[in-house]
N, C-alpha and C positions, 0 to 999 in steps of 0.2 A: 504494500500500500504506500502510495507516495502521493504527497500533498503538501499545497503551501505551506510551511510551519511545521513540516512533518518532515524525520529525514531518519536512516536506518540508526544515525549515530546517538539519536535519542531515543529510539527504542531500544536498545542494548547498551546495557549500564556497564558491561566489562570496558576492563582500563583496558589502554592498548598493551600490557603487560598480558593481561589475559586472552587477550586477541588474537596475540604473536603465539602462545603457548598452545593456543586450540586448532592456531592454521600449522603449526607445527603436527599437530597430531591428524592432519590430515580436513579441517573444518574448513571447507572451500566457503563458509556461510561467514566465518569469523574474516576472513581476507576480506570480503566483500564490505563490510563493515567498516574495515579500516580504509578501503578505497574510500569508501562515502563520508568518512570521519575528515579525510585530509584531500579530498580532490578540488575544492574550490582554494584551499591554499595554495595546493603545488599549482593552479591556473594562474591564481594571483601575481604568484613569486615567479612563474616561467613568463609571464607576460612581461612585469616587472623589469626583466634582462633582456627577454626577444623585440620587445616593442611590437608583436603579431599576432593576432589572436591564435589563426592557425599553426605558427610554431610551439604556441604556449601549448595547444590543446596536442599536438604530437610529442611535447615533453611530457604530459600530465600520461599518454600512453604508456613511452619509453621508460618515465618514474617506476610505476609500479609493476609493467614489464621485467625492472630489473630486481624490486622488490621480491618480485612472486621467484625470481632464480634462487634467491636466501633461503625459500623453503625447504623442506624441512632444517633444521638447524640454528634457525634463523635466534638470534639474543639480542634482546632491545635491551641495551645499555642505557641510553638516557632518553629523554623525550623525543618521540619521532620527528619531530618537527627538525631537532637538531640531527637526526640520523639523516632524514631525507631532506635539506638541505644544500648539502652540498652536487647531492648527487641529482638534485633541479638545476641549483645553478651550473655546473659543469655540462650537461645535457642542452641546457639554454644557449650559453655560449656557442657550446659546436653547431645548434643550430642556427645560431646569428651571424656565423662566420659564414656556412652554407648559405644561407641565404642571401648574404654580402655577397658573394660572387657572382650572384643572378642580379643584384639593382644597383642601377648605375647610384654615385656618389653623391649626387643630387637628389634623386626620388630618397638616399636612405637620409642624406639630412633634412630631407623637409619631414621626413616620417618621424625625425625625432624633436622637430622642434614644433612643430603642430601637436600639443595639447588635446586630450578628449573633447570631441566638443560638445559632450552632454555632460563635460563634467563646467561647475561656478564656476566664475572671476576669481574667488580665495584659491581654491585647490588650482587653477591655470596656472597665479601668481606661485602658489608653491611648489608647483613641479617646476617653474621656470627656474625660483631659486634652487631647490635641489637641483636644476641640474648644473646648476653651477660650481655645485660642490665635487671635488673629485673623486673619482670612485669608490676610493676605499672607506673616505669620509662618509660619504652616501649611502654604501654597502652597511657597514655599522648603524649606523643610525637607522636607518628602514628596520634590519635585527632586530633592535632595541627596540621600536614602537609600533611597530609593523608589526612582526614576528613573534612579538611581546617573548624573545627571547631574555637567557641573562647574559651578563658579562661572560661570565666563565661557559657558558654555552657558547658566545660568539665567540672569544679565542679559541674554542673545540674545536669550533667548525673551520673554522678561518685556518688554524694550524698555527697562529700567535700567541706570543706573549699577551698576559693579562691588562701589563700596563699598556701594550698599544694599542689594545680594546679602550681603554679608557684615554688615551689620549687621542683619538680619532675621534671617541663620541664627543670631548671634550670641543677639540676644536669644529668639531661640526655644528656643535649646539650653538658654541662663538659667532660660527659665522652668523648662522639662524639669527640669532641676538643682533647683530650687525647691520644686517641687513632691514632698508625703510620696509619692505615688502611684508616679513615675518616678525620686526620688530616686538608690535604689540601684541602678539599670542604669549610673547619674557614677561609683558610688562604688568605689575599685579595691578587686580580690578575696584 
């Protein structure tokens, strides 16, 4: 049954700990579960890097394609979000580089500098600043608020030092501050 406000991940109260243990034991119905728990994220996050819908929605295949190869064996160490993470964002990349190959350098900079246009004038302005920010700065910070990751989740993922988690977010929030654009979301009410 599937309906607005209805989704598989709330009808099934197991943790993703329990999920991974029962699609280990062969429960093709616990997999599916966990597709439906994290598939609008991995769309989000692959979108987030490809700038495509359709590359997003062919990483969101590729994601747990490679997921479902873990089976049986498979051990969730830490939150899935941080397991499947990196293995979006590296999947996005290769398909953004693919895809760079096929659009000339024009069509891909007007594709990243045109804003959603069903998204406001606040969220325009703020993707215009983030994209000012450089990647790594930007990468951290989306983690952080985005991904409602932690610090020590995002050095996990990343493969860094804990201080450079935080000095990344640091000067990212900086700039955010800085800037007339995002200013006044620092400045208290």
């Amino acid at each position: 049954m599937t309906g607005r406000g209805f989704s598989l991940q709330d009808a099934d109260p197991r943790s993703d700990e329990e999920l991974v243990d029962a699609a280990n034991r062969g429960d093709a119905g616990a997999f599916e579960v966990l597709y439906f728990r994290y598939r609008d994220w991995v769309v989000s996050l692959a979108f987030r890097f490809t700038r495509n819908r359709d590359d997003a929605l062919d990483v969101l295949q590729d994601t747990f394609a490679y997921l479902l190869r873990k089976f049986p064996g498979f051990r969730l160490t830490a939150r899935m979000t941080t397991f499947l993470y990196p293995v979006v964002k590296n999947l996005s990349l290769s398909a953004r580089r693919k895809r760079a190959r096929y659009v000339s350098d024009e069509d891909a900079l007007t594709a990243l500098a045109a804003p959603d246009a069903s998204a406001d004038a606040s969220r325009k302005q703020l993707a215009v600043v983030l994209a000012g920010l450089s990647d790594a700065h930007r990468e951290v910070l989306l983690m952080r608020f985005v991904d409602d990751m932690t610090l020590h989740e995002i050095a996990a993922v990343l493969g860094v030092p804990l201080g450079t988690v935080k000095s990344r977010l640091h000067h990212a929030l900086s700039a955010l501050r800085k800037d007339k654009r995002t200013r006044e979301y620092f400045e208290p009410s």
